[in-house]
ZADO-1210 file (C-alpha; in nm, 4 decimals, padded with zeros to 6 digits):
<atoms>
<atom x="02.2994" y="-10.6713" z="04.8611" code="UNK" pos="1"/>
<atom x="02.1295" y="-10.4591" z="05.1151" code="UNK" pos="2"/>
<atom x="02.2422" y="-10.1819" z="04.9478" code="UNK" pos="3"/>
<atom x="02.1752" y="-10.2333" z="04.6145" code="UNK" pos="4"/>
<atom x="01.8021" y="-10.3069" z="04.7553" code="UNK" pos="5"/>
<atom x="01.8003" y="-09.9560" z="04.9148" code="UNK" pos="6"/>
<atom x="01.9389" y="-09.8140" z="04.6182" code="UNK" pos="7"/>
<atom x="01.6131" y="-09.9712" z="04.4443" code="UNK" pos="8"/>
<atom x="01.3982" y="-09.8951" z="04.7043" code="UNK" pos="9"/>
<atom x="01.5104" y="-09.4881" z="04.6678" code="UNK" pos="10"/>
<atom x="01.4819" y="-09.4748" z="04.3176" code="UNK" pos="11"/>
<atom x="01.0952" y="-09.6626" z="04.3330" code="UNK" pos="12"/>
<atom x="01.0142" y="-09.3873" z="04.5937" code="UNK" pos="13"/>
<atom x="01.1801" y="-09.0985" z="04.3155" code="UNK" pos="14"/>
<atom x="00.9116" y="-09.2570" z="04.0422" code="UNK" pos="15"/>
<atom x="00.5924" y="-09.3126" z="04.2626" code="UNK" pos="16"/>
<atom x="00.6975" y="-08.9201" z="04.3576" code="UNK" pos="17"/>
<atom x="00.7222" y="-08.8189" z="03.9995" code="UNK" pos="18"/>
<atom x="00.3820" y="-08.9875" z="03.9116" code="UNK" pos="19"/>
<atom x="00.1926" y="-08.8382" z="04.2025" code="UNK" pos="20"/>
<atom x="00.3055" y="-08.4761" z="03.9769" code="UNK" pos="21"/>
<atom x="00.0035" y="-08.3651" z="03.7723" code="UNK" pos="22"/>
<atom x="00.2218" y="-08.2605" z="03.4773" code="UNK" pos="23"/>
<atom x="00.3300" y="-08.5859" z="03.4913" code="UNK" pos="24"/>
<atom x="00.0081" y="-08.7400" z="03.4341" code="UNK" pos="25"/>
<atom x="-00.1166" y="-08.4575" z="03.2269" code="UNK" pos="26"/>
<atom x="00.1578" y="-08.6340" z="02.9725" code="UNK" pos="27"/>
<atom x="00.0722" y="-08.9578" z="03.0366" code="UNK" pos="28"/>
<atom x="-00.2940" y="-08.9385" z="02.9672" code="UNK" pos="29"/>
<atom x="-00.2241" y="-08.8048" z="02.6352" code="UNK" pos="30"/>
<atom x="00.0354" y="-09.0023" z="02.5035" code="UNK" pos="31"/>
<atom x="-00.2124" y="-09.3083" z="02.5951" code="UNK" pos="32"/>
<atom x="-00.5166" y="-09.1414" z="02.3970" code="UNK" pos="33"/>
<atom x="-00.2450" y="-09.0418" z="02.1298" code="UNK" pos="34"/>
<atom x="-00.1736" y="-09.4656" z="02.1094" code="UNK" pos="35"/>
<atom x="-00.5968" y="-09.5435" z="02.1496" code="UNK" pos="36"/>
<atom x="-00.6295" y="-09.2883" z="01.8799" code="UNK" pos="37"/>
<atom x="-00.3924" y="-09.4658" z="01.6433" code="UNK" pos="38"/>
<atom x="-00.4653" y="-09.7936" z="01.6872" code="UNK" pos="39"/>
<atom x="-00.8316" y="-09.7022" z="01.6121" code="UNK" pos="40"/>
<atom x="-00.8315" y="-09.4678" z="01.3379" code="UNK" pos="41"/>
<atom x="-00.8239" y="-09.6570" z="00.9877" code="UNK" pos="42"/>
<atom x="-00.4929" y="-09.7066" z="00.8198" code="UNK" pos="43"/>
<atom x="-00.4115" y="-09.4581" z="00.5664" code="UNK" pos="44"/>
<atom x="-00.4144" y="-09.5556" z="00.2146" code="UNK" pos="45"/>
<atom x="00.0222" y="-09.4834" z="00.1506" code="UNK" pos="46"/>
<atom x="00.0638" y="-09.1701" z="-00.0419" code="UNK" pos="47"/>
<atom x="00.2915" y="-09.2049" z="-00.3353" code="UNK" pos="48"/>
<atom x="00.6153" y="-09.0178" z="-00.3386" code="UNK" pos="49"/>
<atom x="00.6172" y="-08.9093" z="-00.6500" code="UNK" pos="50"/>
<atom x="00.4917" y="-08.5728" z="-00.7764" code="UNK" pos="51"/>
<atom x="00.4552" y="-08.5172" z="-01.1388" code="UNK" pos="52"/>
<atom x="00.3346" y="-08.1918" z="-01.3248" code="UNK" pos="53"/>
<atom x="00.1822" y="-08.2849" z="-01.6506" code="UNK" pos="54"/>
<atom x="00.1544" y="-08.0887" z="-01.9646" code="UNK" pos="55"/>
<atom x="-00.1877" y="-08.0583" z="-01.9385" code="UNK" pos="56"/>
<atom x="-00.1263" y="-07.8486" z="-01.5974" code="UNK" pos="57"/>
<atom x="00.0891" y="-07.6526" z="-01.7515" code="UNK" pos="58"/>
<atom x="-00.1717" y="-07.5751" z="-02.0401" code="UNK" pos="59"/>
<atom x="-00.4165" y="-07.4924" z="-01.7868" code="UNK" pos="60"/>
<atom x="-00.1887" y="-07.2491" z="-01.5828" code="UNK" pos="61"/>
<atom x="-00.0554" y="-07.0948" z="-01.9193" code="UNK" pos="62"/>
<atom x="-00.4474" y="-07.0257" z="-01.9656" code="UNK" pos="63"/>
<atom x="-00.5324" y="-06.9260" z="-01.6464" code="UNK" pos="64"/>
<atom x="-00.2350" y="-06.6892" z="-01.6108" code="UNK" pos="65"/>
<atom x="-00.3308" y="-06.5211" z="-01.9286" code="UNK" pos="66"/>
<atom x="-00.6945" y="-06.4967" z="-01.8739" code="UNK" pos="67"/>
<atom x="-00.6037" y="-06.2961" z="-01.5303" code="UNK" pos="68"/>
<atom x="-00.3075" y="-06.0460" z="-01.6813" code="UNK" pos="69"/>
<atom x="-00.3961" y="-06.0571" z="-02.0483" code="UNK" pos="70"/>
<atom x="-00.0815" y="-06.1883" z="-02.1936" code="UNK" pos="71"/>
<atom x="00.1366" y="-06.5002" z="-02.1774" code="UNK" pos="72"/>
<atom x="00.3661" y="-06.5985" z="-01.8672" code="UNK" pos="73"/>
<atom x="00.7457" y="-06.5318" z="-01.9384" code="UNK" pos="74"/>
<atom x="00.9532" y="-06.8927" z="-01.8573" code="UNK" pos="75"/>
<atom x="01.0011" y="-06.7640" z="-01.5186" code="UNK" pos="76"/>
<atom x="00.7097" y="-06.7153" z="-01.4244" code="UNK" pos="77"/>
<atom x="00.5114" y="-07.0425" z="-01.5308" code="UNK" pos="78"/>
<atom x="00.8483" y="-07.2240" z="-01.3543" code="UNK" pos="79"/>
<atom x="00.6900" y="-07.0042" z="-01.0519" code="UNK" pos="80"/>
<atom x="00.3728" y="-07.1013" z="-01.1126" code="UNK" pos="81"/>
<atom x="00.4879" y="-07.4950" z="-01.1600" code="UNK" pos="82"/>
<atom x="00.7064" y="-07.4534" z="-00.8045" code="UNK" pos="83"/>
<atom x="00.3895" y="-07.3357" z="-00.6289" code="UNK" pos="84"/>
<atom x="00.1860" y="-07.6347" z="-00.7571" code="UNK" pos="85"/>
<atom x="00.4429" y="-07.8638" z="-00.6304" code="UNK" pos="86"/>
<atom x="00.4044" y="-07.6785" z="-00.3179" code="UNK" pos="87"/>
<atom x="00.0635" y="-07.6984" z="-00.2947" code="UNK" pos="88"/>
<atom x="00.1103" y="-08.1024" z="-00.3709" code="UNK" pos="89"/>
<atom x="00.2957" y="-08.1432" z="-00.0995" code="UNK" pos="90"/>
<atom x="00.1402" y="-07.9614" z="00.1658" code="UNK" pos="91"/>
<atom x="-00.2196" y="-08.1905" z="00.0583" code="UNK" pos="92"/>
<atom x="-00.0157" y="-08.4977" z="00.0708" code="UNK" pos="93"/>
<atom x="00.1572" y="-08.4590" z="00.4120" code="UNK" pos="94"/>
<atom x="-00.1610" y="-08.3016" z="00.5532" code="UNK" pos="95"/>
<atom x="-00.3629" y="-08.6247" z="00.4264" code="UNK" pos="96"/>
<atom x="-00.0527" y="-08.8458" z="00.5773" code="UNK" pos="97"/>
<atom x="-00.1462" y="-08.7076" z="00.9133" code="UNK" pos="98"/>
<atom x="-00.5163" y="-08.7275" z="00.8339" code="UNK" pos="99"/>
<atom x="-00.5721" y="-08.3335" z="00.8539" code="UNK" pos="100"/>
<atom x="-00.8489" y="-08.4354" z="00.5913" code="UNK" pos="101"/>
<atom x="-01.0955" y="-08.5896" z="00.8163" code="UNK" pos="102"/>
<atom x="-01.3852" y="-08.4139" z="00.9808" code="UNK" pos="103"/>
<atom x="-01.3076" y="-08.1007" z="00.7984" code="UNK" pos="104"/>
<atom x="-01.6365" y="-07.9214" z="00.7593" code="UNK" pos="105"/>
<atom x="-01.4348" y="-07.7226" z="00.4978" code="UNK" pos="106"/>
<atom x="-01.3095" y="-07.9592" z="00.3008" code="UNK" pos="107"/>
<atom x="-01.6468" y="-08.1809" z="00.3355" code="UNK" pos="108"/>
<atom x="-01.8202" y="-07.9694" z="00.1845" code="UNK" pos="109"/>
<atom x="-01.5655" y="-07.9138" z="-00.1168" code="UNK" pos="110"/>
<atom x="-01.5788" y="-08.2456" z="-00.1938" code="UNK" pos="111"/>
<atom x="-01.9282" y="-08.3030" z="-00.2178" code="UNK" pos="112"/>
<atom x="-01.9645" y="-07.9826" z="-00.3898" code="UNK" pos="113"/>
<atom x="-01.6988" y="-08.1656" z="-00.6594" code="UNK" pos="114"/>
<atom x="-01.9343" y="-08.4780" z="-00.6788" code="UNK" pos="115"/>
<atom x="-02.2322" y="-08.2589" z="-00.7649" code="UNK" pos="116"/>
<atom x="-02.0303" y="-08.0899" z="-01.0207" code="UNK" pos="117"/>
<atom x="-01.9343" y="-08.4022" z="-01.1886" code="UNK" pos="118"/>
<atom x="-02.2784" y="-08.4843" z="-01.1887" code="UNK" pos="119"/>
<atom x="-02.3968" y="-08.1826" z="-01.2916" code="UNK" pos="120"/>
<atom x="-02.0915" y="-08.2726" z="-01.6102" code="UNK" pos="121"/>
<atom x="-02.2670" y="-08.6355" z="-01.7322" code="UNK" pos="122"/>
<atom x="-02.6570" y="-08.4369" z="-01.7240" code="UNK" pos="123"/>
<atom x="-02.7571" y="-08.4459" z="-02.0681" code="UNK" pos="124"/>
<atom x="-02.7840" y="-08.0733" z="-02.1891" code="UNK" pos="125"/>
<atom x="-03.0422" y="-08.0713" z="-02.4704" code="UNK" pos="126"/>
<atom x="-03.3166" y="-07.8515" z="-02.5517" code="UNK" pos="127"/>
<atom x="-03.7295" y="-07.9643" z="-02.4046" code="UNK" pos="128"/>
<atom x="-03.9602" y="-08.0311" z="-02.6993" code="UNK" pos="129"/>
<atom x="-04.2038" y="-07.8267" z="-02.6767" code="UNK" pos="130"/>
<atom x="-04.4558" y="-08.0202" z="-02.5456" code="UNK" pos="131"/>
<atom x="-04.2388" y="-08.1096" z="-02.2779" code="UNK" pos="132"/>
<atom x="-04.1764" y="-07.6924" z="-02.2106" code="UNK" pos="133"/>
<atom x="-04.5977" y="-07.6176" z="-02.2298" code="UNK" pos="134"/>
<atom x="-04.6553" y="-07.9064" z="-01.9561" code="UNK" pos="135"/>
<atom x="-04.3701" y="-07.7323" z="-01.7089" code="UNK" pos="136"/>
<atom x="-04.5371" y="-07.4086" z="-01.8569" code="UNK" pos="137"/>
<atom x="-04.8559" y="-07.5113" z="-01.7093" code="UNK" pos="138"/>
<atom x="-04.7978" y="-07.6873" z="-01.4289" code="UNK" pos="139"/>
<atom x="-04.5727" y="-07.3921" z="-01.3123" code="UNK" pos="140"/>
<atom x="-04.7496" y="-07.0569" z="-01.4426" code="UNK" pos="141"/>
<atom x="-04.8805" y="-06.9293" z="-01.0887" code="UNK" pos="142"/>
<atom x="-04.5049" y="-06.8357" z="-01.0535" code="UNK" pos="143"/>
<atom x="-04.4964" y="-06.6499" z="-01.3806" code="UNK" pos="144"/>
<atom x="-04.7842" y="-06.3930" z="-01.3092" code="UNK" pos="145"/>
<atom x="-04.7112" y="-06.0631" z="-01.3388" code="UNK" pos="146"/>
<atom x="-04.7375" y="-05.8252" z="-01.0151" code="UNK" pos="147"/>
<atom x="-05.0341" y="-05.5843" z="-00.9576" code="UNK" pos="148"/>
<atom x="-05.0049" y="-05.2476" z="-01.0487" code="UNK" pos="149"/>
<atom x="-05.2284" y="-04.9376" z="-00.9061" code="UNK" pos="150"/>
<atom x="-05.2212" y="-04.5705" z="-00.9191" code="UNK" pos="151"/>
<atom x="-05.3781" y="-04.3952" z="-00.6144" code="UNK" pos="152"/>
<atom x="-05.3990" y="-04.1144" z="-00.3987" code="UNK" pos="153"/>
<atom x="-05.4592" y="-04.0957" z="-00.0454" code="UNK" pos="154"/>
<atom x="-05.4653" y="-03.8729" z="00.2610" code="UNK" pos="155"/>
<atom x="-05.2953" y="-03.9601" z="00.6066" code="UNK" pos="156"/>
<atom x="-05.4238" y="-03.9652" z="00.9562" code="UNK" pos="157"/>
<atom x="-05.1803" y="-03.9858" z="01.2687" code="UNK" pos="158"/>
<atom x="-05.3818" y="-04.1857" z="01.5386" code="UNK" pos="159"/>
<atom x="-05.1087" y="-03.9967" z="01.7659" code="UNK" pos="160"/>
<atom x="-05.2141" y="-03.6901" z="01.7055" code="UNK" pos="161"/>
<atom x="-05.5638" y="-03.7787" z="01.6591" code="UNK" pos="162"/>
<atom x="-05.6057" y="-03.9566" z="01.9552" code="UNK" pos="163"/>
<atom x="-06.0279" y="-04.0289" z="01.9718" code="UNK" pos="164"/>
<atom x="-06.1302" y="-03.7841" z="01.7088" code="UNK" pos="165"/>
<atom x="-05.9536" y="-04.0003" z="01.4670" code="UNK" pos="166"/>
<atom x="-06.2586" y="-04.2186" z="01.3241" code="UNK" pos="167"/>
<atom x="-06.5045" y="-03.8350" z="01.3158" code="UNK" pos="168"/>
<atom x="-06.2246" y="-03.6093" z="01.1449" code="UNK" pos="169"/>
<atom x="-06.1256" y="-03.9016" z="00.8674" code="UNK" pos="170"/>
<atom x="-06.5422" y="-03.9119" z="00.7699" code="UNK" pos="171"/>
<atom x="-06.5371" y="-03.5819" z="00.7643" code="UNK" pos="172"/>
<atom x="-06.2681" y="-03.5617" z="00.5228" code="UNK" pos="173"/>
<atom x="-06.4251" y="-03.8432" z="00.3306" code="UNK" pos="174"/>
<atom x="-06.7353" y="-03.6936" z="00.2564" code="UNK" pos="175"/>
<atom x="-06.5506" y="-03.3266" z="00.1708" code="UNK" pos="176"/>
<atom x="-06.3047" y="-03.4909" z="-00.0909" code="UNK" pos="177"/>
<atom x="-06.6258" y="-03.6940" z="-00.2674" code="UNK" pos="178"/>
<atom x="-06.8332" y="-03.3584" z="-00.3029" code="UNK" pos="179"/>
<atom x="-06.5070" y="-03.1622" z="-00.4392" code="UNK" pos="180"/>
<atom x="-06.3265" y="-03.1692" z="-00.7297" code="UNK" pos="181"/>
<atom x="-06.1172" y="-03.5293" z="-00.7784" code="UNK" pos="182"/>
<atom x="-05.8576" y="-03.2823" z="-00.8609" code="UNK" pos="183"/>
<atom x="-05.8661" y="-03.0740" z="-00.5562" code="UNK" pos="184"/>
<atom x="-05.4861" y="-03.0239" z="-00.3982" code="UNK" pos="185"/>
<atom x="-05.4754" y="-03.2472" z="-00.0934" code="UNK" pos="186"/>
<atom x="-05.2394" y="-02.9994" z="00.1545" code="UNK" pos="187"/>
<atom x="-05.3294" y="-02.9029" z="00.4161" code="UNK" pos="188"/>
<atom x="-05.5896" y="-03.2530" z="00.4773" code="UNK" pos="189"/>
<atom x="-05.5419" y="-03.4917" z="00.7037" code="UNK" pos="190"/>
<atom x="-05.1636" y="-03.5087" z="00.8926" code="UNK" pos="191"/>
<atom x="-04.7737" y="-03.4699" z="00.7028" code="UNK" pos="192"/>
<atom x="-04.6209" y="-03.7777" z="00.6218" code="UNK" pos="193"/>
<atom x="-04.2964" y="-03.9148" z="00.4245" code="UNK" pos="194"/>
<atom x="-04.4483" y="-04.0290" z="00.1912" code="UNK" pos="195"/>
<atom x="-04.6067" y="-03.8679" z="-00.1628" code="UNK" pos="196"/>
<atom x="-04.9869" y="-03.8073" z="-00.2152" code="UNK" pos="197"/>
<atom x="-04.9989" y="-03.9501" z="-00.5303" code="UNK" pos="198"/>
<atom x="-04.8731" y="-04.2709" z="-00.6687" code="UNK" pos="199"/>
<atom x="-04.8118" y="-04.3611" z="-01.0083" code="UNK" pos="200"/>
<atom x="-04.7983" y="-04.7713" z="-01.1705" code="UNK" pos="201"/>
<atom x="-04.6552" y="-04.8454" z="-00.7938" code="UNK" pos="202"/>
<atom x="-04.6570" y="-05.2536" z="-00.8258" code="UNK" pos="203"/>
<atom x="-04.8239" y="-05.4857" z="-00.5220" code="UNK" pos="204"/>
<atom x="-04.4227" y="-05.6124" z="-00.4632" code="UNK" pos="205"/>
<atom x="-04.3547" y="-05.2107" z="-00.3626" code="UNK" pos="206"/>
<atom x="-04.6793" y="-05.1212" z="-00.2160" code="UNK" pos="207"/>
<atom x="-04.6381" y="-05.3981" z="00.0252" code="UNK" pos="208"/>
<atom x="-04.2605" y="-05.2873" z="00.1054" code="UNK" pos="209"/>
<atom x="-04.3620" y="-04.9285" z="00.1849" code="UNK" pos="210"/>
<atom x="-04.7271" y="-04.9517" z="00.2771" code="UNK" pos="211"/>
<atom x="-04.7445" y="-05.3303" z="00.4411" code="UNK" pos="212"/>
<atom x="-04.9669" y="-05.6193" z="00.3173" code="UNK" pos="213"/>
<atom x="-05.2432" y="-05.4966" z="00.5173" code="UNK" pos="214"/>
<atom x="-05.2815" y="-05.1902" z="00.3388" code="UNK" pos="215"/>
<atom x="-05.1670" y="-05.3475" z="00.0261" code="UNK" pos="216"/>
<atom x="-05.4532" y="-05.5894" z="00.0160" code="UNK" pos="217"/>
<atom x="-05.7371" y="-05.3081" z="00.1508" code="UNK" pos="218"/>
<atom x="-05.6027" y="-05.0525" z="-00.1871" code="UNK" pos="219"/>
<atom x="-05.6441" y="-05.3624" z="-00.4367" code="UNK" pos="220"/>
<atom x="-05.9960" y="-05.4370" z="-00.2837" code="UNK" pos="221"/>
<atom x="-06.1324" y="-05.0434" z="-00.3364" code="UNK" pos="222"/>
<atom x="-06.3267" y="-04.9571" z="-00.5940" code="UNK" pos="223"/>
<atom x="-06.1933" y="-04.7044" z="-00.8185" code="UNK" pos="224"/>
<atom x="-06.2749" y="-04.3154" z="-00.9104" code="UNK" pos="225"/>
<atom x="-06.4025" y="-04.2480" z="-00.5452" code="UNK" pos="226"/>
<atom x="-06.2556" y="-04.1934" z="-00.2507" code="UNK" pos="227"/>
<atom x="-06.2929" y="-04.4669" z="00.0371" code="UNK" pos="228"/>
<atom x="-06.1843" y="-04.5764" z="00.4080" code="UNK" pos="229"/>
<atom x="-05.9952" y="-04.4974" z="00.6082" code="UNK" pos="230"/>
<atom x="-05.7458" y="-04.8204" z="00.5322" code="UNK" pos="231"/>
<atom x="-05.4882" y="-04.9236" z="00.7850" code="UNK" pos="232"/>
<atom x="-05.1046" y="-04.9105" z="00.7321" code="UNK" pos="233"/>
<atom x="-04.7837" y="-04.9447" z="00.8706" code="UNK" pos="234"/>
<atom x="-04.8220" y="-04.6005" z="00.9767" code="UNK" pos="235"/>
<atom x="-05.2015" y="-04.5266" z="01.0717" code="UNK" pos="236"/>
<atom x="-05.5303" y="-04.4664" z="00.8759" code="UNK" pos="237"/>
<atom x="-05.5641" y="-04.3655" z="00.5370" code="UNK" pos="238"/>
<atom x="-05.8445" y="-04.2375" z="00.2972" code="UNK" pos="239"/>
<atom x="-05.7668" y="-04.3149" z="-00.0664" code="UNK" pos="240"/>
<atom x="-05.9012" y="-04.3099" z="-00.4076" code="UNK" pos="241"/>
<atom x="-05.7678" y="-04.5747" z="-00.6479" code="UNK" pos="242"/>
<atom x="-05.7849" y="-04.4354" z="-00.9951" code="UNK" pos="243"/>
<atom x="-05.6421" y="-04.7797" z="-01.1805" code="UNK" pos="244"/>
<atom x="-05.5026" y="-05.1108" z="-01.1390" code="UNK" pos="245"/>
<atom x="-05.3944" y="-05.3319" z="-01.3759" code="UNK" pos="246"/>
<atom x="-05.4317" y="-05.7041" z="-01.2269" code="UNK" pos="247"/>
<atom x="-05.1511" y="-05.9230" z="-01.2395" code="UNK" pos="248"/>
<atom x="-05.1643" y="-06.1937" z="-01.5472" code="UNK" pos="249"/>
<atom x="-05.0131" y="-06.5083" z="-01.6545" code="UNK" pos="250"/>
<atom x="-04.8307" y="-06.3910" z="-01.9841" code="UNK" pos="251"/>
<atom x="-04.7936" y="-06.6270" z="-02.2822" code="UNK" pos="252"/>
<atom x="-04.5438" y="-06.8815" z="-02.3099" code="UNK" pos="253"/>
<atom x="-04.4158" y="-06.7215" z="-02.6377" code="UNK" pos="254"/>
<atom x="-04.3461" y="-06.3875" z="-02.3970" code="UNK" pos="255"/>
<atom x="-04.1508" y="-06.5524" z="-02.1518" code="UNK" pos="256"/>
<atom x="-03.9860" y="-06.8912" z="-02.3446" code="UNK" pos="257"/>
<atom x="-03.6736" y="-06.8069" z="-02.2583" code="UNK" pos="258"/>
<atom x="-03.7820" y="-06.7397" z="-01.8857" code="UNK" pos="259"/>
<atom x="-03.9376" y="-07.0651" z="-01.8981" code="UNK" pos="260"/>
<atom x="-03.7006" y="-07.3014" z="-02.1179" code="UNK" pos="261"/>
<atom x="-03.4117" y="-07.1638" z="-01.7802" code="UNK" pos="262"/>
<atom x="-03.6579" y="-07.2710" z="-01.5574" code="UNK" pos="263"/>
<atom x="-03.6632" y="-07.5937" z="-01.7066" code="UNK" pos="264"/>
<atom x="-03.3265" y="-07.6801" z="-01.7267" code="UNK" pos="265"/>
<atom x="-03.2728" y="-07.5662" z="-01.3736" code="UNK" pos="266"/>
<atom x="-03.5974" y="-07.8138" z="-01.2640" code="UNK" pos="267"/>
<atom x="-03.4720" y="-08.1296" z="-01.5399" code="UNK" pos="268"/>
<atom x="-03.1044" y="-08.0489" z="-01.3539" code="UNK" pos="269"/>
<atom x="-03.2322" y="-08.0733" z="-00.9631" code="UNK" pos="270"/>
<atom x="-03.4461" y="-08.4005" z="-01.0765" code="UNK" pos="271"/>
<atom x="-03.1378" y="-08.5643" z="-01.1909" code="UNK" pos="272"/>
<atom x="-02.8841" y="-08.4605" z="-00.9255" code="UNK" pos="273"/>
<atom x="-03.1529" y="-08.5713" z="-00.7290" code="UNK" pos="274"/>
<atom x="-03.1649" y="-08.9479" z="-00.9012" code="UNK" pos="275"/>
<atom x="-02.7757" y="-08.9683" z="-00.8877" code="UNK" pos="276"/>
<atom x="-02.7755" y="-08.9231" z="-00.4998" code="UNK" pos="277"/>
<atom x="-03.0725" y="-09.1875" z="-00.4337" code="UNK" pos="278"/>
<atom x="-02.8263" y="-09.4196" z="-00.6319" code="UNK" pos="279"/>
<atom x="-02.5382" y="-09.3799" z="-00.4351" code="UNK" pos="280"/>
<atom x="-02.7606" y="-09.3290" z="-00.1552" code="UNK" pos="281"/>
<atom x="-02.8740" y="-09.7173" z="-00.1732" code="UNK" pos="282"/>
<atom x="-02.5090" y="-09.8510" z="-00.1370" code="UNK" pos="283"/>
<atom x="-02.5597" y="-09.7545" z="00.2149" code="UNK" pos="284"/>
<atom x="-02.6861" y="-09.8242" z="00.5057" code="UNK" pos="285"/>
<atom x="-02.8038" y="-09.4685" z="00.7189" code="UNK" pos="286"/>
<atom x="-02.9117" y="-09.5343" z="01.1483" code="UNK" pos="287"/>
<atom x="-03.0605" y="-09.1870" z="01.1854" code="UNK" pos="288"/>
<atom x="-03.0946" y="-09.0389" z="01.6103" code="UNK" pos="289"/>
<atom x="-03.4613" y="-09.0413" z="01.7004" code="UNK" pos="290"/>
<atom x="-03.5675" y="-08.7084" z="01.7082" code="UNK" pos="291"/>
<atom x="-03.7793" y="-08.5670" z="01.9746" code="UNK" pos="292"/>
<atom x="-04.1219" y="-08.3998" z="01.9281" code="UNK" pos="293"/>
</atoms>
């Protein structure tokens, strides 16, 4: 008896040894969370063993095959096409068996992209009357106003190479080009630049992208057929003499109906995706984290 008890004894002092080893525990801690984890996480709904290929995705691989190559699949390769489909059904269903499915930002976002598309399926597609089109018309047509257009020309000072006598040598130039000739070649006034002298139709969307808004805004406020400034730019000071604009406009509806009936769909479309989530929305109930200013 005493030496089945040291026996014991030895073999208690082997295991309390083994569990002091931090592999050891290492193991142990995980296969516990591994047992938390699965006694928490929701039973699976049990995926059915079957796995049938219908017609109809046959049809639709027949299509899709000859949309892509321009001609029908021979018999071997729509059975191909039919073995990778099974493939792919079994790979979802044994992922989804060991919940692969869950917090996938991936496939989150698939699915809700799916819902909105089968709303986006149900959305009644019919054309506006056209009073209906005239009041989205009008309560829309600051968007529809066509962009400024001016012609100009204009003569560049470097403050950089200016330096003080920036603000005397531009005046000076300003009153020379109003006593001359509106014609008069402009080389050899003011400082080089990468850019042209003279500027045809140039709208306010590409004025602003070469020029900035600051400039932009100065040009459209001149008055035109004399020269004026110096104006401020991206690059430095400019004298210029606007010779037209043509203000942007609101066109007519007739112009632009098709514009405009797009528009309207694309509006009449957010609304109702928009009504189909606030449905849903109120089966549930949302706790929200206080946010903090």
């Amino acid at each position: 008896m005493i030496s089945a008890l040291n026996i014991s004894m030895a073999k208690f002092q082997q295991w309390r040894s083994l569990l002091r080893e931090p592999v050891v525990q290492f193991l142990l801690i995980g296969a516990s969370l591994f047992v938390v984890n699965a006694a928490l996480r929701p039973s699976q709904q049990p995926i059915a063993a079957e796995i049938v290929i219908t017609d109809d995705q046959a049809s639709g691989m027949v299509s899709q095959f000859a949309r892509t190559w321009q001609r029908a699949p021979s018999k071997e390769e729509l059975q191909a096409l039919i073995d990778d489909e099974v493939r792919t059904e079994v790979y979802v269903r044994e992922a989804m068996k060991l919940g692969l499915d869950q917090n996938d930002t991936i496939i989150r976002r698939r699915l809700r992209q799916k819902m909105e598309f089968l709303n986006e399926s149900q959305f009644p597609n019919k054309a506006p009357a056209e009073s209906e089109l005239e009041a989205y018309f009008t309560a829309n047509s600051k968007q529809y106003r066509t962009d400024a257009v001016v012609s100009f020309r204009h003569v560049f000072f470097d403050p950089q190479q200016r330096g003080d006598s920036l603000a005397d040598d531009a005046q000076a130039a300003l009153l020379m080009l109003n006593n001359q000739d509106q014609e008069m070649e402009l080389n050899g006034l003011g400082d080089p630049i990468d850019l042209a002298d003279n500027w045809t139709d140039l709208s306010r969307k590409d004025l602003v992208a070469l020029f900035g808004s600051t400039f932009t805004d100065a040009l459209l406020s001149q008055s035109q057929g004399r020269w004026t400034g110096p104006i401020e730019s991206a690059y430095g000071r400019h004298l210029v003499r606007v010779e037209s604009v043509a203000k942007g406009a609101i066109p007519e509806l007739d112009d632009i109906r098709a514009e405009v009936t797009r528009d309207w769909f694309q509006d009449k479309l957010r609304r109702y995706q928009d009504d189909a989530y606030e449905r849903l929305l109120n089966g549930y109930s949302v706790r929200r984290p206080e946010l903090t200013p």
